[in-house]
N, CA, C and O of each residue as an XYZ file, in Angstrom:
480
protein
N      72.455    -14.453     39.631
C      72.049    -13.997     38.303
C      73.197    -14.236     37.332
O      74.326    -13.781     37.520
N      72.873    -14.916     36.365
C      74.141    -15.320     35.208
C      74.176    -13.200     34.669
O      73.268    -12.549     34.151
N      75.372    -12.805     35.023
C      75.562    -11.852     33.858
C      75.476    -12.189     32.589
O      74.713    -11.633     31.799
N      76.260    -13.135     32.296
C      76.197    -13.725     30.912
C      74.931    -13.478     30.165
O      74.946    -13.101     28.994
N      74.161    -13.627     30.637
C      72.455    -13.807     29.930
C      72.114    -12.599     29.821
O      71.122    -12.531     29.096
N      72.496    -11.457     30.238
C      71.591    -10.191     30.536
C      71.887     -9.448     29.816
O      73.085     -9.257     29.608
N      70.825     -8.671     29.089
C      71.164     -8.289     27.810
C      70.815     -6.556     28.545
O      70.105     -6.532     29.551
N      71.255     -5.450     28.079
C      71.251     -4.431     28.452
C      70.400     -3.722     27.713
O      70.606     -3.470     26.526
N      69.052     -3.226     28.568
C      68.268     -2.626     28.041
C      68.285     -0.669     27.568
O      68.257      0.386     28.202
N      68.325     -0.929     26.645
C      68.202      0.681     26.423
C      67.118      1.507     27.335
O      65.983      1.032     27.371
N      67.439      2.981     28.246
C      66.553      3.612     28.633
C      65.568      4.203     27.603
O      65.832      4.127     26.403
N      64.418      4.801     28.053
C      63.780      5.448     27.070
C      64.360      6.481     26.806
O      65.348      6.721     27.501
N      63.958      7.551     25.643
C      64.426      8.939     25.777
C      64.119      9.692     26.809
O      63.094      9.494     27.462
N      64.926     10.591     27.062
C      64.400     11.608     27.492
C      63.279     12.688     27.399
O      62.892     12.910     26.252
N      62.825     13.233     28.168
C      61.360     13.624     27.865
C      61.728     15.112     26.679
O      62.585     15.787     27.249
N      61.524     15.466     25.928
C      61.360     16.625     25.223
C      62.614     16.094     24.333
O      63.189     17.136     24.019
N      63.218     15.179     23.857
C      63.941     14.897     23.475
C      64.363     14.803     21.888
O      64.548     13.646     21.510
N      64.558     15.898     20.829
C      64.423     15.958     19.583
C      64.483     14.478     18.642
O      65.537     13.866     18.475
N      63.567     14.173     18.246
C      64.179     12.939     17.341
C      64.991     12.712     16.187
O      65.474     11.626     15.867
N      65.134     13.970     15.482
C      66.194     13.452     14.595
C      67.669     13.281     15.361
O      68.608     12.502     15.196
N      67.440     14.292     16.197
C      69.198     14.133     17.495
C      68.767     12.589     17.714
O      69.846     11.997     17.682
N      67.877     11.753     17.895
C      67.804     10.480     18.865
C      68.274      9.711     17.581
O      69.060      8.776     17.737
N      67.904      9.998     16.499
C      68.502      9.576     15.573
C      69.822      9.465     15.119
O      70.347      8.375     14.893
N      70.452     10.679     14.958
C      71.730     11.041     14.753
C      72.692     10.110     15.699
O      73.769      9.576     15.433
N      71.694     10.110     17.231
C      72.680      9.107     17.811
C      72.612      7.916     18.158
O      73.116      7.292     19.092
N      71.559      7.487     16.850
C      71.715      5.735     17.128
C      72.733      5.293     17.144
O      73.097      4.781     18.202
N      73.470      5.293     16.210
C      74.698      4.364     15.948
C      75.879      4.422     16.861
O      76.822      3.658     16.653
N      75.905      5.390     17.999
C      76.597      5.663     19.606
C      75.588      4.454     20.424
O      76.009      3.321     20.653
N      74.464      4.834     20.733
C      73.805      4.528     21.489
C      73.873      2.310     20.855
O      74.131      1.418     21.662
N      73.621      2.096     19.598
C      73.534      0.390     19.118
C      75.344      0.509     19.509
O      75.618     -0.583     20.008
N      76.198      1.092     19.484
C      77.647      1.009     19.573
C      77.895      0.437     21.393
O      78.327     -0.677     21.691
N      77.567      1.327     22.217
C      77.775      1.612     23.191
C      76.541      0.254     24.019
O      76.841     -0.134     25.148
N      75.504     -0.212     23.467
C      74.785     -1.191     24.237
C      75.386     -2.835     23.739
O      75.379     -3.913     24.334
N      75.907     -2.403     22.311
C      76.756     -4.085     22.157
C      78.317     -4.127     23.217
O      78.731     -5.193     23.673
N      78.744     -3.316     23.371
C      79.665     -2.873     24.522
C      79.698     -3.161     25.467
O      80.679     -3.751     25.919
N      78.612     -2.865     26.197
C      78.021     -3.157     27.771
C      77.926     -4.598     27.153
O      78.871     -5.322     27.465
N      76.899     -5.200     26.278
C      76.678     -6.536     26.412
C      77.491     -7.818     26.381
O      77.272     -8.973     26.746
N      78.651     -7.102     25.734
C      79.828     -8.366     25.225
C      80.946     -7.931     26.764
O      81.706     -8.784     27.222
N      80.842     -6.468     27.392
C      81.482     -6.476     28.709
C      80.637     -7.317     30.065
O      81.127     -8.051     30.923
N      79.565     -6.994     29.917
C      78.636     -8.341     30.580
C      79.067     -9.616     30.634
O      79.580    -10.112     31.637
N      78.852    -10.296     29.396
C      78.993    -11.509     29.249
C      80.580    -12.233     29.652
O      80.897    -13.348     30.067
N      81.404    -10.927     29.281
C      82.739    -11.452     29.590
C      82.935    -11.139     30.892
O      84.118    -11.215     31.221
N      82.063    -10.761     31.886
C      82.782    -10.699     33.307
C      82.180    -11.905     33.903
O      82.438    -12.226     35.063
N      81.427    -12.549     33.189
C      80.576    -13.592     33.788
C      81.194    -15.080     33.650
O      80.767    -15.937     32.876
N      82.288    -15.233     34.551
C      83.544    -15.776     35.158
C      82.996    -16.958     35.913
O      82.115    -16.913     36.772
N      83.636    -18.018     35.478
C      83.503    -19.499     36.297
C      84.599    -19.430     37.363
O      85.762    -19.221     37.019
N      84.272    -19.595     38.614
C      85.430    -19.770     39.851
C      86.183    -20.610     39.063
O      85.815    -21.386     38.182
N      87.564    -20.299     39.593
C      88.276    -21.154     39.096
C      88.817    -21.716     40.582
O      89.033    -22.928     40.573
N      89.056    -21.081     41.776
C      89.488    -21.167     42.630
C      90.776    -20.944     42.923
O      91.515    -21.600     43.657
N      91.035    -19.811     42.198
C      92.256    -18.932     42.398
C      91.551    -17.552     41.971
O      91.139    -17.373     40.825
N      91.439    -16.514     43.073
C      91.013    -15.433     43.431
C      91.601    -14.282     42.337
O      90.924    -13.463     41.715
N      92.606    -14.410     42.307
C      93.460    -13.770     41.611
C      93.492    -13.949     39.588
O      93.710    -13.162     38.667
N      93.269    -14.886     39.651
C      93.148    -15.741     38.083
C      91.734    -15.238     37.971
O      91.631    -14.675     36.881
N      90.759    -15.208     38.543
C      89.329    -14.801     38.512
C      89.285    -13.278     38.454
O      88.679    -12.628     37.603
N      89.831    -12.906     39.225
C      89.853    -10.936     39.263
C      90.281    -10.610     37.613
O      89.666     -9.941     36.782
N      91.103    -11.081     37.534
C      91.780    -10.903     36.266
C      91.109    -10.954     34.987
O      91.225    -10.244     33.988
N      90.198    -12.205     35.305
C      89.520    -12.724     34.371
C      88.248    -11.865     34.023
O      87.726    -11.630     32.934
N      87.920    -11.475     35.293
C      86.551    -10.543     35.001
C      87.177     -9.235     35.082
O      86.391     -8.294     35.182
N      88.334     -8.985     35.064
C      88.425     -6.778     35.001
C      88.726     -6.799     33.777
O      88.430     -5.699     33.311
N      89.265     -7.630     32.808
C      89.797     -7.718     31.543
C      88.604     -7.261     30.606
O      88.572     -6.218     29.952
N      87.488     -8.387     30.676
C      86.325     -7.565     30.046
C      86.053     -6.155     30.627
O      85.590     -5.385     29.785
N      86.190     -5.750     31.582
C      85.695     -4.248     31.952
C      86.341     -3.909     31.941
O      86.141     -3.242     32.956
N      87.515     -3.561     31.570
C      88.969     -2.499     30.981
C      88.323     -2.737     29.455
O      88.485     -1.872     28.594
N      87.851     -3.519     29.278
C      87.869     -3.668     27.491
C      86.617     -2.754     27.206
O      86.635     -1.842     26.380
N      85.526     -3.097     27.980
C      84.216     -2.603     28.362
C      84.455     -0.791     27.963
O      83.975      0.121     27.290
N      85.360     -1.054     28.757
C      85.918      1.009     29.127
C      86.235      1.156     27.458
O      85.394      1.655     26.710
N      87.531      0.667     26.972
C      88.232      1.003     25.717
C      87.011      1.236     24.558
O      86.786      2.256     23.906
N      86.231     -0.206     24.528
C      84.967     -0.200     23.503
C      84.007      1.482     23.407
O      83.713      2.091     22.379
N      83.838      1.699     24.209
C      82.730      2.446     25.020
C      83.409      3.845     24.586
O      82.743      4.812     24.219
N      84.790      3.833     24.672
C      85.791      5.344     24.829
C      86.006      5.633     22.892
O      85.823      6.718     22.339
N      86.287      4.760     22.428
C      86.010      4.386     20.844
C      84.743      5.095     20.410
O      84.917      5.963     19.554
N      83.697      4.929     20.762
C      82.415      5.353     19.838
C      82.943      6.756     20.612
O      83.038      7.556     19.682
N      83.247      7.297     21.575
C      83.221      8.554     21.964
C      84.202      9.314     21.071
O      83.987     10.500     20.818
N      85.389      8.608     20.531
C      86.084      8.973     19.798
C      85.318      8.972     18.312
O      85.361      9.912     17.518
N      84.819      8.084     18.168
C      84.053      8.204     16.829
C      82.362      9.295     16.880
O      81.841      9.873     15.926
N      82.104      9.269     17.658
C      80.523     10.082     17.771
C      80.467     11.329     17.860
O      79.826     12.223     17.308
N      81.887     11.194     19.302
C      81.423     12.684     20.308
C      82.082     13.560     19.411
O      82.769     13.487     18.392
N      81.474     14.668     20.399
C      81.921     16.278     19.299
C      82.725     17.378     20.085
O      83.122     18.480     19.708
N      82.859     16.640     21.475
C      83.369     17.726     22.657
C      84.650     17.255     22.567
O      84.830     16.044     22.445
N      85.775     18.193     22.617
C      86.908     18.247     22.282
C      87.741     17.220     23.992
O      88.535     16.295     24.164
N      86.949     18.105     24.822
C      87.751     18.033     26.272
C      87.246     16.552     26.456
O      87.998     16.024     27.275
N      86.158     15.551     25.978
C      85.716     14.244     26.452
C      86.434     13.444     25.074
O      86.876     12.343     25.401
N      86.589     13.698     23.955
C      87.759     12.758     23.422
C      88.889     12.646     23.620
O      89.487     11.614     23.312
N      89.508     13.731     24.217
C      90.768     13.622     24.640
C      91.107     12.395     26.204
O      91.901     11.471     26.381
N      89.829     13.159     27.213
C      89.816     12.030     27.953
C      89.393     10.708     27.480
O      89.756      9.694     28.077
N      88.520     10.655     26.268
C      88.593      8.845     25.598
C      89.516      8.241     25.434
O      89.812      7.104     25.803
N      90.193      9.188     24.696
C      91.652      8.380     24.068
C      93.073      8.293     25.341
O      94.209      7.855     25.165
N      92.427      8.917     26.654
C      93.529      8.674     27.983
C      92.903      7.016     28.273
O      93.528      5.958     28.352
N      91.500      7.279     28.383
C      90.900      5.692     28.932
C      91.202      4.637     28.320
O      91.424      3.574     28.901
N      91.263      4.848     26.650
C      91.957      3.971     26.202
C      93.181      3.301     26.606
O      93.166      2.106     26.902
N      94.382      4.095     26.639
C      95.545      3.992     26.513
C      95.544      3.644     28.453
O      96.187      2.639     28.754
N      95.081      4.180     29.286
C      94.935      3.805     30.826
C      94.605      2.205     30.812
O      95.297      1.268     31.213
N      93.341      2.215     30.227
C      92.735      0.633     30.605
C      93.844     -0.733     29.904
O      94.088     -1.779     30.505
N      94.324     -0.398     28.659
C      95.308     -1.187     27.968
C      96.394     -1.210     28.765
O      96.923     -2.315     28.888
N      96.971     -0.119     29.459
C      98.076     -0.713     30.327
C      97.860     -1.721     31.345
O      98.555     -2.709     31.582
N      96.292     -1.148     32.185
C      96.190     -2.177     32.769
C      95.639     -3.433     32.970
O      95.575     -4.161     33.962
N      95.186     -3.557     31.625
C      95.064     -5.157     31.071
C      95.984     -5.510     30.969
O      96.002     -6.658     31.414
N      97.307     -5.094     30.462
C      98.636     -5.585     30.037
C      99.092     -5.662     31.582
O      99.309     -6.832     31.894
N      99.288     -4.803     32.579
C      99.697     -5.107     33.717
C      99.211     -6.523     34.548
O     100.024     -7.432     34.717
N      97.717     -6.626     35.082
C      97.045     -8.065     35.151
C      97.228     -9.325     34.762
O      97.187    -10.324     35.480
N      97.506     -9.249     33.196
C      97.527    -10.250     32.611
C      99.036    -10.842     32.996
O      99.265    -12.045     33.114
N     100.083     -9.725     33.182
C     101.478    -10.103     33.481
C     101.148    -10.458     34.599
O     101.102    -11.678     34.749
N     100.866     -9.770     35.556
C     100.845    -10.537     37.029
C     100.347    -11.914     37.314
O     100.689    -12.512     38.334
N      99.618    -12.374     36.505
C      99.269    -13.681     36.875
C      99.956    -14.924     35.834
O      99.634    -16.104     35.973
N     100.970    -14.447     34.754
C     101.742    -14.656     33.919
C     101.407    -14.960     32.541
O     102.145    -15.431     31.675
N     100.110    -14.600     32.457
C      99.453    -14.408     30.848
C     100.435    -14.192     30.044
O     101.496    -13.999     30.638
N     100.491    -14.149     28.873
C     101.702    -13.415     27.848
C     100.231    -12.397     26.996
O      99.041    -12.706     26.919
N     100.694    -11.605     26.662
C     100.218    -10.031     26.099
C      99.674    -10.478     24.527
O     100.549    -10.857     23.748
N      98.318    -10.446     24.067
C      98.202    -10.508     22.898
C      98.967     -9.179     22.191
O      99.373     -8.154     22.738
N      99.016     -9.612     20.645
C      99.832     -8.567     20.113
C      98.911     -6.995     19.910
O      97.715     -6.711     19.849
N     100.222     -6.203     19.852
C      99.577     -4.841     19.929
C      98.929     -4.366     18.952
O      99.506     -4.549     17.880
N      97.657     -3.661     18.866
C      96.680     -3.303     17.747
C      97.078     -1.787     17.664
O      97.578     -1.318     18.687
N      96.892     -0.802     16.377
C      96.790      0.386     16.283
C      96.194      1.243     17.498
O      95.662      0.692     18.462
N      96.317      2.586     17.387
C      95.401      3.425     18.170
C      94.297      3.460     17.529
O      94.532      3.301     16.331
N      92.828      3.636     17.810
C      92.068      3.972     17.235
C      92.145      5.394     16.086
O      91.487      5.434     15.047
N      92.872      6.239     16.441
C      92.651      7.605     15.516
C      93.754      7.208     14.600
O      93.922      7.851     13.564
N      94.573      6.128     14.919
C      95.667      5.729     14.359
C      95.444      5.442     12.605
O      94.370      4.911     12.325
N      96.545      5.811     11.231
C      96.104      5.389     10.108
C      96.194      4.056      9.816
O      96.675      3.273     10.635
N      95.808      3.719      8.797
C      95.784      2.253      8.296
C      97.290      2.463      7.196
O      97.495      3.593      6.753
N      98.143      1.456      6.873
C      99.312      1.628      6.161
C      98.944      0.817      4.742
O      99.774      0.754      3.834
């Protein structure tokens, strides 16, 4: 199955499920399915025939997958104790993209703000 191609279908709601709340959380829910889809597409890795160059190649989108995903939680969510763990996943998964990418001798694109971070 090409990951690449597979587009991630939204579940239905839940049964008894208020609609203006289903509303309120479109813009999590359209946030969080372009996420999955662009982490999809990027794990969907041509052998290269180095095992290692390939691992790399496909955890990079899913560390990114994680960061994207931890972002709208930082932007949506309202629970104190699950943004705090967003903004660990963030800062977790970026090390270890930065770790990977060294191991196989990538050089580090440059560093971007934190998300809660200001603009100057």
């Amino acid at each position: 199955m090409n990951m690449g191609a597979m587009k991630m279908a939204a579940p239905a709601p839940a049964p008894g499920t208020d609609p203006a709340a289903l509303a309120a959380e479109r813009p999590f829910l359209d946030g969080n399915d372009a996420a999955m889809s662009t982490m999809m597409a990027g794990m969907a890795v041509a052998p290269t025939g180095d095992v290692d160059k390939d691992f790399v190649d496909m955890m990079v989108p899913h560390h990114q997958g994680a960061i994207d995903m931890a972002k709208l939680e930082l932007r949506y969510g309202t629970n104190q104790k699950l943004k705090y763990l967003a903004q660990e996943i963030i800062v977790t998964q970026q090390q270890e993209i930065a770790a990977m990418r060294l191991a196989v001798g990538e050089k580090l694109p440059p560093s971007t703000p934190s998300p809660t971070g200001t603009a100057d």
